[in-house]
N, C-alpha and C positions, 0 to 999 in steps of 0.2 A: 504494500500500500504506500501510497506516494503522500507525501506533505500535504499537496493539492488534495487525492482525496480525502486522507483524514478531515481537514479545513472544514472541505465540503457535504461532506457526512454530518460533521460537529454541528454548523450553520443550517440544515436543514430539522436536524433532529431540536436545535433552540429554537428552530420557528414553529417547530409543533407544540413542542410544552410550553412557550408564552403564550402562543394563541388557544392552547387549551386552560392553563391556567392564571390564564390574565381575568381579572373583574371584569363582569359586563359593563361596567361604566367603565374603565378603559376601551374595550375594545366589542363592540356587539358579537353573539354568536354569528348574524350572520355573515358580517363581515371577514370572519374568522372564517366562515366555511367559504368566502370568496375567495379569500386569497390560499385556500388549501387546495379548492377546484381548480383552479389556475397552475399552482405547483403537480398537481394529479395529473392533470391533460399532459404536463408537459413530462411528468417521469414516466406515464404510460408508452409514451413515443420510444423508450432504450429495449433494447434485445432484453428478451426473458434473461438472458445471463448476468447481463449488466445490471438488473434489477432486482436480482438475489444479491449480486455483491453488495450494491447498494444497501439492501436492507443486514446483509452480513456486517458492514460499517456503523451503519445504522447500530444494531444490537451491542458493538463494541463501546460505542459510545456510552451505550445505556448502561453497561457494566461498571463505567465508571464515575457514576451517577451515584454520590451518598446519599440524598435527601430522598426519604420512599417515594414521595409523591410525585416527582420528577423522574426517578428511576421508571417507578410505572409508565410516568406519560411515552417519557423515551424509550421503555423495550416495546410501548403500544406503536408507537411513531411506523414502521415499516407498514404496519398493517393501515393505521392512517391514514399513509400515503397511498397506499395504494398498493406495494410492493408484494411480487411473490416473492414466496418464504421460503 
């Protein structure tokens, strides 16, 4: 795994546990589900392979996640996105 992807796995997996666990006065649910359908259409577009590793990055991240609640959101994140497992 390269720098780039770690980065980019880390950055995707923070966009899911903020927008899952942001206050709806910060951020509406629906809004939250705009910008996850927008990231969806676009990780749907990688080869089935690229989208396991992805979520295999994904999962890494989540490993190294202290706080339960965040840990959750981030080993839930692959499935969030959309990603086969």
């Amino acid at each position: 795994m390269t720098v780039l992807e770690h980065t980019l796995a880390k950055v995707l997996t923070e966009i899911v546990i903020q927008l899952d666990l942001s206050d709806d006065d910060a951020i509406t649910p629906e809004a939250s589900m705009a910008v996850l359908k927008l990231v969806i259409a676009l990780l749907q577009s990688l080869r089935e392979e690229d989208q396991r590793a992805l979520a295999e990055l994904i999962n890494q991240c989540a490993r190294d996640e202290i706080d339960p609640e965040r840990h959750l959101t981030a080993w839930e994140a692959p499935e969030t996105l959309g990603l086969l497992a």
